[in-house]
N, C-alpha and C positions, 0 to 999 in steps of 0.2 A: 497439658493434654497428652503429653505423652507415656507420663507416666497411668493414667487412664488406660493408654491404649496397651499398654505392657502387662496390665492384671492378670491374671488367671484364666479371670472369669468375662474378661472380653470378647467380643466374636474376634478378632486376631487369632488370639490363642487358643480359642475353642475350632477353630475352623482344621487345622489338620488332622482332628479327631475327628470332623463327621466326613472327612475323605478320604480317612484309612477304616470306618466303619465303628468304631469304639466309639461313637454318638450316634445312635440310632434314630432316623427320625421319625421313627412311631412313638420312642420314646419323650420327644418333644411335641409333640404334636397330644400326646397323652394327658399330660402333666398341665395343657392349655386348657384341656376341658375337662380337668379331672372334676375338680371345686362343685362346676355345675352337677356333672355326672350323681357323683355322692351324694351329692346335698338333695336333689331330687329323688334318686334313690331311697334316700331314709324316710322320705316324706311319705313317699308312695308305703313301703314298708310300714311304718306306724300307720296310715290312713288304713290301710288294713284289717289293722288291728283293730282299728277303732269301727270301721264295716263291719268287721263280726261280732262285733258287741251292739250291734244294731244303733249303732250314732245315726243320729239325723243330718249331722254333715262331718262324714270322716273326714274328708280332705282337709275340711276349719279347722277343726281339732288340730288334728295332724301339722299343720301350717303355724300352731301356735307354740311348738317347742324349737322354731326355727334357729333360737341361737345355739342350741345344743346339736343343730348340723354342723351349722358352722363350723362347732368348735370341733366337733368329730373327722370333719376334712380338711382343720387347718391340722390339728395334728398328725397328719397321714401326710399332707402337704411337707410338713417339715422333715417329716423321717426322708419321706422316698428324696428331697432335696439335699438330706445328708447320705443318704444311700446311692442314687446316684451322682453325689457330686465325689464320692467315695472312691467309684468306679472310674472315674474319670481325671483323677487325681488333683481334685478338688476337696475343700475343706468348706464347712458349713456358713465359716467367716468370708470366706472368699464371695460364697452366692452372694452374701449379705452386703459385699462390694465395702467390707473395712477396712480401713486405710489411713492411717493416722497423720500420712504423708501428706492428704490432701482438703486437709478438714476447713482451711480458712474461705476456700475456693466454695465447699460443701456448705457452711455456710450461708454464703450471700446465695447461693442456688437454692436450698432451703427455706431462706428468706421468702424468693421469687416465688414460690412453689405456695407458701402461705398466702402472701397476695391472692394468686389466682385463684387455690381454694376459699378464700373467705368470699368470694363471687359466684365460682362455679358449685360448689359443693351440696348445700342443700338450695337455695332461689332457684335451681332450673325444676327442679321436684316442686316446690310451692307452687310456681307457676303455673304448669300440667296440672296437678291437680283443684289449681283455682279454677281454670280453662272445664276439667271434667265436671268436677262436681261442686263449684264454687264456694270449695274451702278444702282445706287438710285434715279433717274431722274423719271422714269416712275411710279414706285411705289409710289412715294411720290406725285409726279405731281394728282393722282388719289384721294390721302389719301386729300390734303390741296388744295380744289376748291372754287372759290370766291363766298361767300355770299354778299347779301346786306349791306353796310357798317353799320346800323342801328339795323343790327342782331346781328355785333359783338362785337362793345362796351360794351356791359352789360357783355360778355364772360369775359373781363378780371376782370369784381372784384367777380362775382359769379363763375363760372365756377375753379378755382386751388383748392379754397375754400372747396366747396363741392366736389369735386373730392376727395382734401386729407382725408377729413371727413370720405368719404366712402366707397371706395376700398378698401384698407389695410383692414379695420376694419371689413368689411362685411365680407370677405374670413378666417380673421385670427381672429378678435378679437371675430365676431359669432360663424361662421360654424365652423371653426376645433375645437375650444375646447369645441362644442358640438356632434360632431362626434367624438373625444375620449373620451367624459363620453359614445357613446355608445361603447365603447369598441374595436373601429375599432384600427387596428395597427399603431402606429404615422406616421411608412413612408406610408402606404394607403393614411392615410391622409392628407400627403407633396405632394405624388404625386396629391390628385384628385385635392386640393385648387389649386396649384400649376398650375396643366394642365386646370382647369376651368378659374383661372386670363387669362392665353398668351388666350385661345380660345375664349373669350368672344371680344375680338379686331376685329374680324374676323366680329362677328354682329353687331359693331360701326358702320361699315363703308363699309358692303357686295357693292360688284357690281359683275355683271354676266361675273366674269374674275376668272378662276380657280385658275392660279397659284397665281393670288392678293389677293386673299380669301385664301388660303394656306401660303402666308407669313404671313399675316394678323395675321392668327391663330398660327404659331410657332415663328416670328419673337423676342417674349418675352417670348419663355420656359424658357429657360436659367435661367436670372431674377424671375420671378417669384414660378420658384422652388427654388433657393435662399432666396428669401423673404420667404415662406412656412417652409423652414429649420432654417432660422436665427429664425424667430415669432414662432415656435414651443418650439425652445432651450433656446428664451428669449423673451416673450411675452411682457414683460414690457419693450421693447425697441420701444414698437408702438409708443410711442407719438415723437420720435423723428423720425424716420421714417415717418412719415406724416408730419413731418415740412420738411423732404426734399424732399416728393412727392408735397408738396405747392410751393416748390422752382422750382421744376421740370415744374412743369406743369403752372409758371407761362408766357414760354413759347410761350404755344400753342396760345391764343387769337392772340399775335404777330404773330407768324408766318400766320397766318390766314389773319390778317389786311393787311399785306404784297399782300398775294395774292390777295384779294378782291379788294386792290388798282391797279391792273394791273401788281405789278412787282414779278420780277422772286425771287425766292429763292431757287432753286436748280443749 
């Protein structure tokens, strides 16, 4: 634990940079709701696009390139992470909480972290939408709409990539242990990362359907307050944690391809 507490990139060591001012806290506060910000951002922008071309639903359209936000604010994610962690004299491996010292410990907390995901991760999202619309057919049907085939090839070798790179590390390896150097309470902190990860889903992928934008946003509490509690209790477990959000998320391009091809997957 102690050496934990000695990192870099602990609030320990982050904490007499936000009291001499060289950690800003607009700039942690930023970096928490960047992901949402952006990713809604490009939506609205394309929905635009697609209103003055007279689409009969820009916003659908618009909602159906959502990994291509994604991937456009995790890599902005990771720059300003290495730019601010730059500033700060911090190194990109540091946010990332790498540490070859403590890997057998990282491990078994890894381990732990798979358990509770294989429970929380996707059944609280099945559930809700057995509850809404008594089945996962229509929610998902919304979420994975066909793009052009030429959009999504590039999806599968950029897009897991950056994805892993930058969620985890944005939420956990930035923001929270810069919001307990400023002294906020850990579980404040599990909650707010926690509840920012599931909610930022919700601005992937908006469309003008309440209860869709409601799953959207709680469908990954569960999970993600999970991640928030495990990365707090053992931050140097991120690196393997991001090898399984790569695995995770290698996925999605496919599921995608599928659809764009014409056929069904739900």
């Amino acid at each position: 634990m102690k050496e934990i507490l000695a990192l870099p990139n602990s609030p320990e060591s982050l904490a007499p940079l936000v009291a001499d001012g060289r950690l800003p806290k607009r700039r942690v506060w930023g970096m928490l709701f960047l992901r949402s910000a952006l990713t809604f951002g490009l939506l609205l922008l394309v929905s635009s696009g697609y209103a003055v071309s007279k689409s009969a639903d820009p916003v659908g359209q618009s909602a159906a390139w959502w990994l291509w936000y994604v991937m456009i604010a995790g890599g902005l994610c990771i720059y300003l992470m290495w730019y601010f962690g730059k500033k700060e004299g911090l190194r990109l491996r540091d946010i990332y909480f790498i540490n070859r010292g403590t890997w057998k410990g990282d491990l078994i907390w890894a381990f732990i972290s798979i358990v509770g995901i294989a429970i929380l991760a996707q059944p609280p999202g099945t559930m809700l939408a057995n509850a809404l619309w008594g089945g996962t057919t229509y929610p998902n049907s919304m979420l994975f709409q066909p793009l052009p085939i030429f959009a999504v090839y590039p999806l599968f070798i950029l897009m897991p990539a950056i994805h892993a790179l930058a969620e985890l590390p944005t939420y956990f390896g930035y923001v929270a242990p810069r919001l307990r150097a400023m002294r906020i309470n850990r579980w404040v902190v599990i909650l707010i990362t926690g509840a920012v990860l599931s909610v930022q889903h919700m601005f992937f992928s908006f469309q003008l359907d309440a209860q869709y934008d409601f799953w959207l946003a709680v469908k990954f509490l569960p999970f993600a307050l999970w991640m928030a509690f495990i990365l707090d209790h053992r931050p140097t477990a991120m690196p393997y944690l991001m090898a399984g959000h790569f695995l995770l998320d290698l996925s999605l391009p496919f599921l995608l391809l599928l659809v764009s091809q014409g056929l069904s997957i739900f």
